[in-house]
C-alpha positions as CSV (number, residue, x, y, z in Angstrom):
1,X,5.5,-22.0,115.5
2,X,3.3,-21.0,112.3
3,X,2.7,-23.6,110.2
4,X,2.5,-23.9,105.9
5,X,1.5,-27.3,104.4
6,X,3.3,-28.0,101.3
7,X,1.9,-31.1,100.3
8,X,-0.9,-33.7,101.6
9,X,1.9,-35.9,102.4
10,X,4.3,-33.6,104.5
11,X,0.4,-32.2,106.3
12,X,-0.6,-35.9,107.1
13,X,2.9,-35.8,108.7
14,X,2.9,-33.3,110.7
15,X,-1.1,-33.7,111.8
16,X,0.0,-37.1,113.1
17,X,3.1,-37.3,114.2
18,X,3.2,-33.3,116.4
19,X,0.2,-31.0,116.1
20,X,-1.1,-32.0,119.8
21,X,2.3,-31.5,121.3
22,X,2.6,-28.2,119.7
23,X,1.8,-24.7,122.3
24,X,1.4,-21.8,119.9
25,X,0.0,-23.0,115.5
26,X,-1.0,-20.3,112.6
27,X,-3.0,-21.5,110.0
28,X,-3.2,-19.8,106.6
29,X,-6.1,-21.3,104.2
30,X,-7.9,-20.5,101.0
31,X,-11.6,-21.5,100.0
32,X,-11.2,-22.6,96.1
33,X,-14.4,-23.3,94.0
34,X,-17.9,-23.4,95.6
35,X,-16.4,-23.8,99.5
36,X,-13.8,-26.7,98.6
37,X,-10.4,-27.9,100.6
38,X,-7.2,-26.9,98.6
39,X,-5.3,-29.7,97.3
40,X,-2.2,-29.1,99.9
41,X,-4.8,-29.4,102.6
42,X,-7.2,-32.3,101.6
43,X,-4.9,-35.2,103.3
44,X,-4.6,-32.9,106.5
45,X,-8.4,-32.4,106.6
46,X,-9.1,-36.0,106.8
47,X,-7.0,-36.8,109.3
48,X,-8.7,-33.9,111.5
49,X,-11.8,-36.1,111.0
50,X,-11.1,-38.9,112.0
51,X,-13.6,-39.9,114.8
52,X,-10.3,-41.4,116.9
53,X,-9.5,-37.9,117.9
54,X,-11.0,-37.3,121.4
55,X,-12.4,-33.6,122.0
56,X,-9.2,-32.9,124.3
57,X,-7.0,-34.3,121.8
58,X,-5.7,-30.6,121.2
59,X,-5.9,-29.6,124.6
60,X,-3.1,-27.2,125.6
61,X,-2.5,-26.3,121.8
62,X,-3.3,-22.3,120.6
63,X,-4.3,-21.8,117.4
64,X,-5.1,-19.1,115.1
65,X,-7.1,-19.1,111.8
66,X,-6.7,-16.9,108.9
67,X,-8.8,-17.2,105.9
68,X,-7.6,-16.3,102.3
69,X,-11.5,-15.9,100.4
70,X,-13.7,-14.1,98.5
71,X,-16.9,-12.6,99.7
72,X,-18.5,-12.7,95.6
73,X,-18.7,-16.4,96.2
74,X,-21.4,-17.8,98.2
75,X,-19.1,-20.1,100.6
76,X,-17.2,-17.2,101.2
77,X,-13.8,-18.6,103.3
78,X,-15.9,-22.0,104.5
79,X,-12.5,-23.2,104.6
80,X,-11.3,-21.3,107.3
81,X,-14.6,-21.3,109.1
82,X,-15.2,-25.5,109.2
83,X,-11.3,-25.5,110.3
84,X,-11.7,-22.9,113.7
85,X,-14.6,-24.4,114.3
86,X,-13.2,-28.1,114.0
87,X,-9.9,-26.9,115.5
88,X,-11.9,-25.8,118.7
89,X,-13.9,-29.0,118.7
90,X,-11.1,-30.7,119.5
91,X,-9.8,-29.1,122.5
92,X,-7.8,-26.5,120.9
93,X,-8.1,-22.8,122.2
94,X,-8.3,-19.7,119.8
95,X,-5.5,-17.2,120.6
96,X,-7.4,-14.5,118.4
97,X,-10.9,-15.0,116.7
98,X,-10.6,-15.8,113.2
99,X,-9.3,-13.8,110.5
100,X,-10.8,-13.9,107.4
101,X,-9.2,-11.9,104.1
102,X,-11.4,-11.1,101.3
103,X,-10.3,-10.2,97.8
104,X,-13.3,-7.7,97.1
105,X,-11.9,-5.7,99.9
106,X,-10.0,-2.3,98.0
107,X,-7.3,-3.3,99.6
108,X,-7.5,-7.3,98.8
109,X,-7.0,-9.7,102.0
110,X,-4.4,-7.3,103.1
111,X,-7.2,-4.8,104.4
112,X,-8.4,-7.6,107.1
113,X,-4.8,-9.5,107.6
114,X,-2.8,-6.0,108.9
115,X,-5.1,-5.5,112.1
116,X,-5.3,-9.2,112.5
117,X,-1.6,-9.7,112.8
118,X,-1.1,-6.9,114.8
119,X,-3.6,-8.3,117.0
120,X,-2.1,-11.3,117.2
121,X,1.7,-10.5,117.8
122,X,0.2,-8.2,120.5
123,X,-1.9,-10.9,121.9
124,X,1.1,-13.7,121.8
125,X,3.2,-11.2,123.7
126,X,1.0,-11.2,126.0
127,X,0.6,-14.9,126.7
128,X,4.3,-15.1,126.5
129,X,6.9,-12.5,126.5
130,X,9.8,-14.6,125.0
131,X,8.1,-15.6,122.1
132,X,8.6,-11.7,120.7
133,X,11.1,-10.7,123.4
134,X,11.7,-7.3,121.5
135,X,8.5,-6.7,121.0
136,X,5.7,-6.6,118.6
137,X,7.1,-3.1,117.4
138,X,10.8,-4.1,116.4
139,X,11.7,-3.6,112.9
140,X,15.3,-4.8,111.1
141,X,15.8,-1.3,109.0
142,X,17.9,-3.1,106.6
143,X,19.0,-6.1,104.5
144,X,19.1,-8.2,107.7
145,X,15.3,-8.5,107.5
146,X,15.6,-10.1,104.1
147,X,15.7,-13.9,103.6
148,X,17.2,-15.1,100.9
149,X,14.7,-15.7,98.0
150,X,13.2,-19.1,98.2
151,X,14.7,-20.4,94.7
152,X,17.7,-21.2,93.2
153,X,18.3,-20.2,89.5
154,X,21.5,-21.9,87.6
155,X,22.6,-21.3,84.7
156,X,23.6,-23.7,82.1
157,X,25.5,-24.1,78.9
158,X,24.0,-24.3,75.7
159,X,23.0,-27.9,74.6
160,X,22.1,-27.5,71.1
161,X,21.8,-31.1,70.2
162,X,18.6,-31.0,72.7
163,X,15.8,-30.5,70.6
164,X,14.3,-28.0,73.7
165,X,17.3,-25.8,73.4
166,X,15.9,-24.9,69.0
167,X,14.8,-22.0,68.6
168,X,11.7,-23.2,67.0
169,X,10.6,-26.4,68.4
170,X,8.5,-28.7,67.1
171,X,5.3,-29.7,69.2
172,X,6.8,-32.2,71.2
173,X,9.7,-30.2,72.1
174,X,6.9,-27.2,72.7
175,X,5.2,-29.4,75.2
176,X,8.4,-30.7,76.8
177,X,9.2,-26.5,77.5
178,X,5.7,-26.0,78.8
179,X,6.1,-28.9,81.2
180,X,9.6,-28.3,82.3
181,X,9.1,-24.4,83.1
182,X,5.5,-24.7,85.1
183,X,7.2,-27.9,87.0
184,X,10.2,-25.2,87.9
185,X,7.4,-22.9,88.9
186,X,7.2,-21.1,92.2
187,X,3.4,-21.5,91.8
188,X,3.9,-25.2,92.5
189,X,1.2,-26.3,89.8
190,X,0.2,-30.4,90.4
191,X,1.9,-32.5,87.9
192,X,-0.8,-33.1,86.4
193,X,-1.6,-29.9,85.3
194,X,2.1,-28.9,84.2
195,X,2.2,-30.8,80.9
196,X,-0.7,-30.1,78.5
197,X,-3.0,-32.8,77.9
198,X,-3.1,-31.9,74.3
199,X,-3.4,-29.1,71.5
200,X,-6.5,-27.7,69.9
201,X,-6.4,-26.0,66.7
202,X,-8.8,-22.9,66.2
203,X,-11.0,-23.0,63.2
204,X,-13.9,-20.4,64.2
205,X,-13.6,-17.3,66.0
206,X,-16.7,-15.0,65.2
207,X,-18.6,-12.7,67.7
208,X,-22.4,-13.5,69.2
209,X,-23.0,-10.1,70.1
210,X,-23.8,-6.7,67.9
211,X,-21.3,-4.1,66.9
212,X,-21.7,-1.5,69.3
213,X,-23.8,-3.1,72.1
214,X,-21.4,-2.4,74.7
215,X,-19.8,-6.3,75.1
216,X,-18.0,-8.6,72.7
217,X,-18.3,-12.3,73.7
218,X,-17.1,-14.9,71.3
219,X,-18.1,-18.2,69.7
220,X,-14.8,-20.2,69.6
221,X,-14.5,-23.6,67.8
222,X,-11.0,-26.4,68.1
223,X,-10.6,-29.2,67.0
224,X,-8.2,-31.8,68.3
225,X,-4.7,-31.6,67.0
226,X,-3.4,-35.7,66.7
227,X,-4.3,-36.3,70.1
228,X,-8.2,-36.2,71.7
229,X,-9.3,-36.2,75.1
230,X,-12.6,-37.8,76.1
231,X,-14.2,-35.3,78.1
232,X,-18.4,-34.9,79.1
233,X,-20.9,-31.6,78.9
234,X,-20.1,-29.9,82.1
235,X,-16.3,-29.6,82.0
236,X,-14.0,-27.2,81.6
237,X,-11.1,-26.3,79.6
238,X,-8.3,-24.6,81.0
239,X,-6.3,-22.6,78.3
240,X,-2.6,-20.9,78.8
241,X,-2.5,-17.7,77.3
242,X,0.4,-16.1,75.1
243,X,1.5,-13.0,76.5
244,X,2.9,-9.8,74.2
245,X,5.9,-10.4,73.2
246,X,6.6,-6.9,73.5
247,X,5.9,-6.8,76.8
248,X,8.0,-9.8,77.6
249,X,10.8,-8.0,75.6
250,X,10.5,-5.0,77.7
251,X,10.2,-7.0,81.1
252,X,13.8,-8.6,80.0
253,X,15.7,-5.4,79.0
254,X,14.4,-3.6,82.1
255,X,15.6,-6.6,84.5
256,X,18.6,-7.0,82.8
257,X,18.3,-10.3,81.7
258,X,19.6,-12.8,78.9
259,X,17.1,-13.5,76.8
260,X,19.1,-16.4,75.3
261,X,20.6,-18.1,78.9
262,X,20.1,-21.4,79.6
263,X,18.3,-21.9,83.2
264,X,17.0,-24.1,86.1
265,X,15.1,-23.3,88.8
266,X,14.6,-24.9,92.1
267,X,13.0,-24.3,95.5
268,X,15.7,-23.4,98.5
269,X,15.4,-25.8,101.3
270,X,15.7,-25.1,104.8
271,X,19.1,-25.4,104.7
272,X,20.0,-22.9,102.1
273,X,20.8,-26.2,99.9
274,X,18.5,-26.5,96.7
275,X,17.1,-30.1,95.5
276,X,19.0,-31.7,93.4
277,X,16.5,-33.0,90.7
278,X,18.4,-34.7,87.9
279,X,14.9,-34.2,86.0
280,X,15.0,-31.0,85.0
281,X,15.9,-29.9,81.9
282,X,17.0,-26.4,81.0
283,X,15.0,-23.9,79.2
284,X,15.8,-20.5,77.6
285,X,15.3,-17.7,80.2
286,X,13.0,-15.8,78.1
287,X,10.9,-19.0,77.6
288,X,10.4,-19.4,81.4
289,X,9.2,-16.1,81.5
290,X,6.9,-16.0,78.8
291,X,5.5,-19.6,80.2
292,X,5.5,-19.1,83.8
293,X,5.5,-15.2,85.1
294,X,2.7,-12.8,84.3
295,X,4.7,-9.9,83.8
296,X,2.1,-7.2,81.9
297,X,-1.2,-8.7,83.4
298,X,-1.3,-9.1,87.0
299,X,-0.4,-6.5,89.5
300,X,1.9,-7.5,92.3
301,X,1.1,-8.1,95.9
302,X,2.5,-5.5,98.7
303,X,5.4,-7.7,99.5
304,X,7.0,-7.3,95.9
305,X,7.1,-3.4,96.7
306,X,8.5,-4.5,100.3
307,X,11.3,-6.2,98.6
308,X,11.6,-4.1,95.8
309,X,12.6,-1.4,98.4
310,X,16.0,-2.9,99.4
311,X,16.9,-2.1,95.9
312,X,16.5,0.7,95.3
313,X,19.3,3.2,94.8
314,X,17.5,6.3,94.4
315,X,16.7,7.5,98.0
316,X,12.8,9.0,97.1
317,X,12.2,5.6,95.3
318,X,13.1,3.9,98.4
319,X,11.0,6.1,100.9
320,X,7.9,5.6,98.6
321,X,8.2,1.9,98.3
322,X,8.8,1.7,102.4
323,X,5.8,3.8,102.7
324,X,3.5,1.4,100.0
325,X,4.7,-1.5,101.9
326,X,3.8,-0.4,105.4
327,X,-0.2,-0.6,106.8
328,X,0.0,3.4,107.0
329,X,0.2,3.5,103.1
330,X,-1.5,0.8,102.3
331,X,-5.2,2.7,101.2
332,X,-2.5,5.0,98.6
333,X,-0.9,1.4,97.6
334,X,-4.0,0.5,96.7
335,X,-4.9,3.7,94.4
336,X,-1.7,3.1,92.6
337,X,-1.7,-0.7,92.3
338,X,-5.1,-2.7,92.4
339,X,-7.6,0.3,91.3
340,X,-5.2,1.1,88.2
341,X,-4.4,-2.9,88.0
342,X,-1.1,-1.8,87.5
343,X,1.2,-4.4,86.2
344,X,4.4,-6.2,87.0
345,X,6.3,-4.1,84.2
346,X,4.6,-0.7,84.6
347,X,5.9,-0.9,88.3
348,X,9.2,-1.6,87.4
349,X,9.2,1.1,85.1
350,X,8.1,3.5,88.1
351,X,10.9,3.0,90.0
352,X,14.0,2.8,87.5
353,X,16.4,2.7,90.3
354,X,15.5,-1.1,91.5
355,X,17.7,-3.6,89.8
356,X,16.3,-7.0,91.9
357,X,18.0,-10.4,91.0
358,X,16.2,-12.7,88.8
359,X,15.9,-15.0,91.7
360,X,13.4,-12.6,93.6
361,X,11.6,-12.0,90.2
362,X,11.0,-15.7,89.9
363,X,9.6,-15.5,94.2
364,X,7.6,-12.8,93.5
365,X,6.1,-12.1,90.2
366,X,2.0,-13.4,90.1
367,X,2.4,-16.7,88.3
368,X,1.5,-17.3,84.8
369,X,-2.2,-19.1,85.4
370,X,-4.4,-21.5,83.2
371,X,-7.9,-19.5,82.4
372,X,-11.1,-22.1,82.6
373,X,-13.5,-22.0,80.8
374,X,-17.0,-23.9,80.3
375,X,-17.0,-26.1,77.9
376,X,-20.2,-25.0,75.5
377,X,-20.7,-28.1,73.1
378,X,-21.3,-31.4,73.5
379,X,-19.1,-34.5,72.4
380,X,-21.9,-36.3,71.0
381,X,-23.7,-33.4,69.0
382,X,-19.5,-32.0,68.1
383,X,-17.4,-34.9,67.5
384,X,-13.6,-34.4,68.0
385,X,-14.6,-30.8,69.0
386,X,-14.2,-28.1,71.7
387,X,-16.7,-24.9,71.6
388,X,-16.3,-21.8,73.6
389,X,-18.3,-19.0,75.0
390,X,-16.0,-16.1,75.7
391,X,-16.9,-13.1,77.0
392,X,-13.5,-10.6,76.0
393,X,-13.3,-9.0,79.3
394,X,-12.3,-5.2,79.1
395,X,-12.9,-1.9,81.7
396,X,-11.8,1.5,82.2
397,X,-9.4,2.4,85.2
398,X,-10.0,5.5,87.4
399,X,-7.3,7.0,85.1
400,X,-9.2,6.3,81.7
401,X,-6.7,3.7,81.0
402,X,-8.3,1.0,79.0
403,X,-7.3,-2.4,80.2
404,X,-8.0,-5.7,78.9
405,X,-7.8,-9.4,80.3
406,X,-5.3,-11.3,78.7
407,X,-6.6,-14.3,77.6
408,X,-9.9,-13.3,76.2
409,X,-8.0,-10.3,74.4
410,X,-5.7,-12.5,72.8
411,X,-8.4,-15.8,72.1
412,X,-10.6,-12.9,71.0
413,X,-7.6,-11.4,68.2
414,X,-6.8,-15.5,67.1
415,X,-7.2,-15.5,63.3
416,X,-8.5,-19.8,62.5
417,X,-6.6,-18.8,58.9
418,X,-3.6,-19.3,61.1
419,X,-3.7,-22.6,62.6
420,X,-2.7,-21.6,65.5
421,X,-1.8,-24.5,67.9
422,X,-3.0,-23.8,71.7
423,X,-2.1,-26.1,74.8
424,X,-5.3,-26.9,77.0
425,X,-6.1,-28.9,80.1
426,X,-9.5,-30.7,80.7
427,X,-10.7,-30.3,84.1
428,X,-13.9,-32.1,86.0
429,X,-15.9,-28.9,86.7
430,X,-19.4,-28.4,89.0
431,X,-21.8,-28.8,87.0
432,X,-21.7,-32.8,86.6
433,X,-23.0,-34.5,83.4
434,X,-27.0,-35.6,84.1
435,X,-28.4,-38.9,83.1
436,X,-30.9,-38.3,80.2
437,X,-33.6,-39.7,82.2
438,X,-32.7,-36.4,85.0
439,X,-35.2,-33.6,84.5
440,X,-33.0,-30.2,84.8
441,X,-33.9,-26.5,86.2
442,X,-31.1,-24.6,84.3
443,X,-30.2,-21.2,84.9
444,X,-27.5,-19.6,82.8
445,X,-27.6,-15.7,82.5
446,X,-25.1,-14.0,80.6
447,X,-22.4,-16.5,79.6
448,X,-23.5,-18.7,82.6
449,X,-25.4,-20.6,79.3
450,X,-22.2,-22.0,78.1
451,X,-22.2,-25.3,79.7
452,X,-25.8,-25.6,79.5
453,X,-25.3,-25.1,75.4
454,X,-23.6,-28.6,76.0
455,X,-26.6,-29.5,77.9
456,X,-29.0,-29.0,75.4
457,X,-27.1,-29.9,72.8
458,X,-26.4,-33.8,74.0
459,X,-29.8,-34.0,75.0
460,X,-31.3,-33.1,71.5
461,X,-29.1,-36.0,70.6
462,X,-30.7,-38.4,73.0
463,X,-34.0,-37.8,72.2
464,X,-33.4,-39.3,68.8
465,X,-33.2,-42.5,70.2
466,X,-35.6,-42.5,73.0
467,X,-37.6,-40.5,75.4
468,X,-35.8,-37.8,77.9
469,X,-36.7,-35.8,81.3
470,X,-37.8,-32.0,80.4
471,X,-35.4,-29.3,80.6
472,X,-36.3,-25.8,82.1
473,X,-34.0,-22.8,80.9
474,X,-34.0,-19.5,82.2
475,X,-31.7,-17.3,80.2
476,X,-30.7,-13.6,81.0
477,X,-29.0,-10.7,79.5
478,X,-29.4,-7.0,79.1
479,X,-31.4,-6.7,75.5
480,X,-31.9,-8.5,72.1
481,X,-28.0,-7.2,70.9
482,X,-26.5,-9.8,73.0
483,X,-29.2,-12.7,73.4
484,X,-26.6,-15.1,72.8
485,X,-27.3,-18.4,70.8
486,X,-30.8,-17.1,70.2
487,X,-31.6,-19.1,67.0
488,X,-30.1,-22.4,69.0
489,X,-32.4,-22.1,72.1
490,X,-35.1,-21.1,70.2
491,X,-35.1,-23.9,68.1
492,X,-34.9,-26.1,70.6
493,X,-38.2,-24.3,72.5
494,X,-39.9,-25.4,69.4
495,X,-41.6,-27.7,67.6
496,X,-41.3,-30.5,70.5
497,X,-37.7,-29.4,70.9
498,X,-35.9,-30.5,74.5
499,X,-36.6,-27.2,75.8
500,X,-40.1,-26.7,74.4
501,X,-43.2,-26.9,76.7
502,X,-45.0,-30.0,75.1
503,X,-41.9,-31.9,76.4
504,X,-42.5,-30.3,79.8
505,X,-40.0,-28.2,79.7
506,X,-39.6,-23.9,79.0
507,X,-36.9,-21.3,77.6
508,X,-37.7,-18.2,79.4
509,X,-35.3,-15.0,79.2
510,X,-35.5,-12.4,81.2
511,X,-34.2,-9.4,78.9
512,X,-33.1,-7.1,82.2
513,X,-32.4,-3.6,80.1
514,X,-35.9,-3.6,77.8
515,X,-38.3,-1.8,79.6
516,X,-38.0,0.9,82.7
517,X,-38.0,-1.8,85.8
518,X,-35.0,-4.3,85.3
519,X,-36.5,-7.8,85.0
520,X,-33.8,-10.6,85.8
521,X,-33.8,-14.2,85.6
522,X,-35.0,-14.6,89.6
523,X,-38.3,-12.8,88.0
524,X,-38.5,-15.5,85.3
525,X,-38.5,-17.8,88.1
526,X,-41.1,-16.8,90.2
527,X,-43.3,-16.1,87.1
528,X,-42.9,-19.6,86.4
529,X,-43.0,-20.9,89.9
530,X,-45.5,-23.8,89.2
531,X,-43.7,-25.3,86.3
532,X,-40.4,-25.0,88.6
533,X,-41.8,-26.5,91.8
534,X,-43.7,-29.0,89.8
535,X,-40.1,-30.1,88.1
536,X,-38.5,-30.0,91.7
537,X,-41.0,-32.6,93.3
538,X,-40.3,-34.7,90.9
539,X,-36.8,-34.8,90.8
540,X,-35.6,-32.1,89.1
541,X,-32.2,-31.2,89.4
542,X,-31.0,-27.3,89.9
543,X,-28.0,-26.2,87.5
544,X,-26.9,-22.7,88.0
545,X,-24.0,-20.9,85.8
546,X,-22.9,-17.3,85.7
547,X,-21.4,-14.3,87.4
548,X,-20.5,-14.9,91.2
549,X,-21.1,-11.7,92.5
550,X,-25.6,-11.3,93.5
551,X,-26.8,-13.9,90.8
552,X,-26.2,-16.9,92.9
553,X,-27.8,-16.0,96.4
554,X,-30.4,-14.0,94.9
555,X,-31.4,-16.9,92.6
556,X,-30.9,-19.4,95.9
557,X,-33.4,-17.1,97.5
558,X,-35.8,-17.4,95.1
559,X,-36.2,-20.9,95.1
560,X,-36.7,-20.6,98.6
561,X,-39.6,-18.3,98.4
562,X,-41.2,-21.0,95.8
563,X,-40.7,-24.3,97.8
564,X,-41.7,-22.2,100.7
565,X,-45.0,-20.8,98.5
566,X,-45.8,-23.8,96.7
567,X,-45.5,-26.6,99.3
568,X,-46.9,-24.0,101.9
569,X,-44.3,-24.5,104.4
570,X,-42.4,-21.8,106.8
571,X,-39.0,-20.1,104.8
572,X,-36.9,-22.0,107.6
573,X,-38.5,-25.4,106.0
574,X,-37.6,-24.4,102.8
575,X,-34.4,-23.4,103.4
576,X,-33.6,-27.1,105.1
577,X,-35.2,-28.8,102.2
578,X,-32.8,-26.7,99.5
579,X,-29.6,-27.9,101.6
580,X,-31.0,-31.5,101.9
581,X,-31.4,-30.7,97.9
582,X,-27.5,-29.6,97.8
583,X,-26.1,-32.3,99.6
584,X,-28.0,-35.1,97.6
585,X,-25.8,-33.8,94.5
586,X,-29.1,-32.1,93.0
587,X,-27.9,-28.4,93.4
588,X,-24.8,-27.1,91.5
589,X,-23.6,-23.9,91.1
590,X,-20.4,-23.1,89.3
591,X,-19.6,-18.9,88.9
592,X,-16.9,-16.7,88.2
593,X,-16.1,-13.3,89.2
């Protein structure tokens, strides 16, 4: 039987109560952050570790492994890997090796999880017949296939003495809709990140780089509306964005949909019968769609053209969903959908002849998501202030159509005149706080140096009142137009700053697109290699912010080459002494694709 884990509770269930006495278990993981357990998984992990559990404990038990990951990330699926391998060090056998999806792939995890299934319905039949007894070939050609969706919606009467049911709420009843819709989510967002923790209020929004360099990235100041949070340099705020209300207009005249209906929405049991949570409070239909389903931003996964399929009237509409939906079209899925990031809507708009209930919109839409961001100013140095380095992400699609991510776009458009009211979430990030007495390696390229802003920022403070460990900054970006915070940093290089050298520190950029042979910030490094190795022997600790994609590993492998150089010891030593450095909590790396 495959296997889900809905919650660390239900997991430590099931892990201790039946996983041994199980024959045939599927497991489907991610990898989130730099290599880290899920949240629906942690309880379950623990309980694998456990030093009770004899090596034959899962003897008898087949497994198989698939990994949801992505390869820009330098624990690419470490998840699924530290699982098959702990899986098999307890007795359990592999029934195929270990799948492992990657969302750089052109076709997304898809591209890796159709020959592994097939694979693995081929190899089951083999070890047993009656598990598939028609075959690993036999295909339902109609409705029968279909479940029902997994959620329920009901519809309610207007209550227009509640003060979530006016039309404009106050900011109570605003966060009171915010909590109730994510909570009805199918995304299944942790309580604690379903009610904001409070409201900023915008009051500068100006760009860092020049008109015309290519890039617009964005200094973005709050303050605290009535309520503040006590956060620390290093964390991050997690903003949810307001989609077009166009768009959201469109999304409910093409569906069909009351704007104005009163819903709830909960999650099907196994029984067909729906939980019957006395807590939840009705919202308007248009509300739960503007909060909760990203309907113009997102482009849906191949199971949302599957379904859309057996609803579709028009017979050439259904043949080219079938054929998007099956592995044979999947490479021309991909040319339509993820390459042109087509969204929810435009798809919809494609195929005019699919009318799907609400109830499978609310299944299968991408879910409205929280964007992070580094925090990039420090509570000391900004009192009852958040700062934000935003870089307004934009590209071109391979059919010139100009597309736009949707919360930079719309943070980036924010007028401060306005007063405009946005619900955030602190969150704990990577890159923990340091003690003032810490000496820190940073390396920010790009807007990697948002935290370290924050950084810099609270340490100036510090040395006010006493003496603080040197700070070494290595900053990178393409040319002078978008050297970002360039007065800030270089003030603080100066004049016995906290970056300058005569506190034994160093602000070094590495401008990559100023002369013919591209100099990055891994070059900075190694021209500063004493300095670095010097900080690292005594201490030191290794910060390092930016894109996910080469930056990491390449800047990893340079501080392998100097500890390797400058303490004249073999790559391999170096290499051990960098992870000894990591798991001592002295090397943190927090990127983003």
């Amino acid at each position: 039987m495959p296997w889900t884990l809905p919650n660390a509770s239900v997991a430590k269930l099931i892990a201790e109560s039946s996983l041994c006495d199980q024959r045939f278990v599927i497991f489907v993981v991610s990898t989130t952050g730099q290599g880290d357990t899920p949240d629906s998984m942690k309880v379950f992990w623990r309980y694998l570790l456990q030093r009770h559990l004899t090596p034959n404990w899962l003897g008898g038990v087949n497994y198989a492994v698939f990994g949801l990951g992505d390869s820009g990330y330098q624990k690419y699926n470490f998840v699924a890997k530290k699982l098959d391998k702990r899986l098999s060090d307890l007795g359990g056998t592999p029934i195929i090796e270990r799948g492992l999806g990657d969302d750089q792939h052109p076709s997304g995890y898809e591209g890796s999880l159709d020959p592994w299934m097939s694979s693995l319905w081929n190899t089951l039949n083999r070890i047993n017949p009656n598990l598939l007894p028609n075959g690993v070939d036999f295909v339902l050609p109609d409705m029968k296939l279909m479940d029902q969706p997994k959620v329920v919606v009901t519809y309610h009467v207007n209550n227009t003495k509640s003060p979530i049911f006016s039309a404009t709420p106050d900011l109570d009843s605003r966060t009171l809709q915010i909590q109730s819709a994510r909570m009805m989510s199918t995304a299944n967002f942790p309580e604690d990140k379903s009610k904001p923790h409070c409201w900023l209020k915008m009051t500068r929004n100006f760009s860092l780089t020049r008109a015309g360099c290519g890039r617009d990235v964005r200094h973005i100041e709050f303050e605290f509306h009535f309520t503040v949070v006590e956060f620390e340099v290093g964390d991050v705020l997690e903003i949810l964005p307001t989609q077009n209300p166009d768009a959201v207009e469109a999304f409910i005249q093409r569906c069909n949909l009351d704007p104005e209906a009163f819903i709830t929405v909960q999650v099907r049991n196994i029984n067909n019968a729906t939980a019957n949570d006395t807590n939840t409070i009705p919202i308007r239909l248009k509300t739960f769609v503007e909060l909760t389903m990203d309907i113009a931003s997102a482009s849906p996964r191949r199971y949302f053209f599957e379904v859309m399929s057996y609803f579709a009237t028009a017979e050439h509409e259904k043949e080219r969903l079938q054929y998007f939906a099956s592995p044979e079209g999947r490479d021309d899925l991909y040319q339509y959908n993820q390459k042109e990031r087509r969204t929810v809507l435009e798809v919809l708009e494609d195929f005019p002849s699919v009318q799907m209930p609400f109830e499978w919109l609310v299944q299968l839409v991408p879910p409205l998501k929280t964007r992070a961001f580094s925090i990039s100013s420090s509570p000391a140095a900004h009192p009852n202030e958040v700062h934000l380095t935003v870089s307004v992400v934009s590209w071109m699609t391979p059919f010139k159509r100009k597309r736009y991510g949707l919360c930079s776009k719309w943070l980036a458009e924010l007028d401060p005149q306005q007063g405009i009211l946005i619900p955030v979430w602190f969150q704990k990030g990577l890159l923990p706080a340091p003690s003032l007495s810490l000496p820190l390696i940073l390396i920010g390229p790009g807007t990697g140096c948002a935290p370290f802003r924050g950084f810099v920022a609270e340490r100036a403070i510090q040395s006010q009142y006493g003496p603080t460990a040197p700070v070494l900054f290595f900053f990178g970006c393409r040319n002078k137009d978008d050297f970002l915070y360039s007065d800030f940093w270089l003030l603080h290089s100066q004049d016995g700053g906290v970056l300058s050298e005569e506190k034994g520190g160093g602000f070094y950029v590495a401008f990559s697109r100023d002369q013919p042979q591209k100099v990055y910030v891994q070059h900075k490094m190694q021209e500063h290699r004493h300095k670095v190795w010097d900080l690292l022997s005594k201490g030191a600790s290794v910060y390092v912010a930016g894109s996910s994609t080469k930056m990491p590993s390449d800047v990893l492998s340079t501080f392998e080459e100097i500890v390797s150089t400058e303490s004249e010891v073999s790559k391999e030593a170096a290499v051990r002494w960098l992870r000894a450095l990591e798991k001592a909590g002295r090397y943190h790396v927090e990127a983003w694709s």
